[in-house]
C-alpha positions in Angstrom: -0.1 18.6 -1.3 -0.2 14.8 -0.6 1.5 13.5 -3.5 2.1 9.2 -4.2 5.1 7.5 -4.6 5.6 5.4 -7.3 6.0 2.0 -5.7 9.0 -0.8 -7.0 8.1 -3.4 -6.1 10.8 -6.1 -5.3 9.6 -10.2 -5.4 6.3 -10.4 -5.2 3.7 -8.8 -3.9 0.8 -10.8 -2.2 -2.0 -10.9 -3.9 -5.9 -11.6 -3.1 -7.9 -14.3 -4.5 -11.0 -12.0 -4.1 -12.5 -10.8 -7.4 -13.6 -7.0 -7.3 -16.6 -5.7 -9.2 -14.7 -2.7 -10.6 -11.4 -2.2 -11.7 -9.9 0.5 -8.8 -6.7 1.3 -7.6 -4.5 2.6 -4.6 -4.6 5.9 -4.9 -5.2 7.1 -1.0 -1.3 7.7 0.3 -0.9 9.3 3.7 2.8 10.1 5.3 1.3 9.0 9.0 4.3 10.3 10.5 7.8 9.9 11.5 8.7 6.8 9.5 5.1 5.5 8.5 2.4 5.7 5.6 -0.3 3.7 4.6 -1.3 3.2 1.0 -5.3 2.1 0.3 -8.3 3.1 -1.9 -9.3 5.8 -0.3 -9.4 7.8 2.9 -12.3 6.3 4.7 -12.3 2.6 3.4 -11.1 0.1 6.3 -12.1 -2.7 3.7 -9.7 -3.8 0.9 -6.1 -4.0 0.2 -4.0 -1.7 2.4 -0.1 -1.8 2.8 1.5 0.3 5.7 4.7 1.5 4.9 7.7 1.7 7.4 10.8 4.2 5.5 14.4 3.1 6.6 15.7 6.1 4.1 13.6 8.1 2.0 13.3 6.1 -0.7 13.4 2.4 0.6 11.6 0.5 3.8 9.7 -2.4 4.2 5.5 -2.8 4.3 2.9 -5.0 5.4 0.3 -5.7 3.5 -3.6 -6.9 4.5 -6.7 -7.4 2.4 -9.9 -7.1 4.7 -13.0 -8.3 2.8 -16.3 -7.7 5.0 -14.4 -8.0 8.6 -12.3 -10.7 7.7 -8.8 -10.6 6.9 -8.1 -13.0 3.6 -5.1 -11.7 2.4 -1.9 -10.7 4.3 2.0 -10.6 3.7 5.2 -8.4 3.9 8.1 -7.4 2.2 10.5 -4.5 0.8 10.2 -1.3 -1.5 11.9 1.0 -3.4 10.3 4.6 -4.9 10.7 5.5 -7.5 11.2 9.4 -8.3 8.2 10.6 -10.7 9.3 13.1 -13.7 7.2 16.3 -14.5 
């Protein structure tokens, strides 16, 4: 099962300036392989907010984030993360 990571965020995150007609989230997480992920809306989407996730252990890395908005990229930035282990 492909199962999301709850993402810490550390400083800030970028974020967009473009206004959405619904209210969605980043629910689409795929373990690429080796050391890389990607985290966006959904599976076939190449439009939105995406962040790609490089893991330096297993709970830590860094990420680059773009926001694509019909072909053009308006948003873009990068930083570090932490996961955060998720109770049952």
């Amino acid at each position: 099962m492909n199962i999301s990571p709850k993402i810490q965020k550390q400083g800030i995150l970028p974020a967009s300036t473009y206004e959405f007609d619904a209210v969605y989230s980043l629910s689409y997480y795929e373990r690429t392989g080796g050391d890389y992920a990607i985290y966006k809306r959904e599976k076939s989407t190449k439009e939105g907010e995406r962040y790609t996730l490089t893991f330096a252990s297993s709970k830590a890395g860094t990420y680059t984030y773009e926001n694509i908005v019909n072909g053009v990229r308006i948003g873009h930035g990068e930083g570090i993360f932490d996961v955060e282990e998720l109770e049952d």
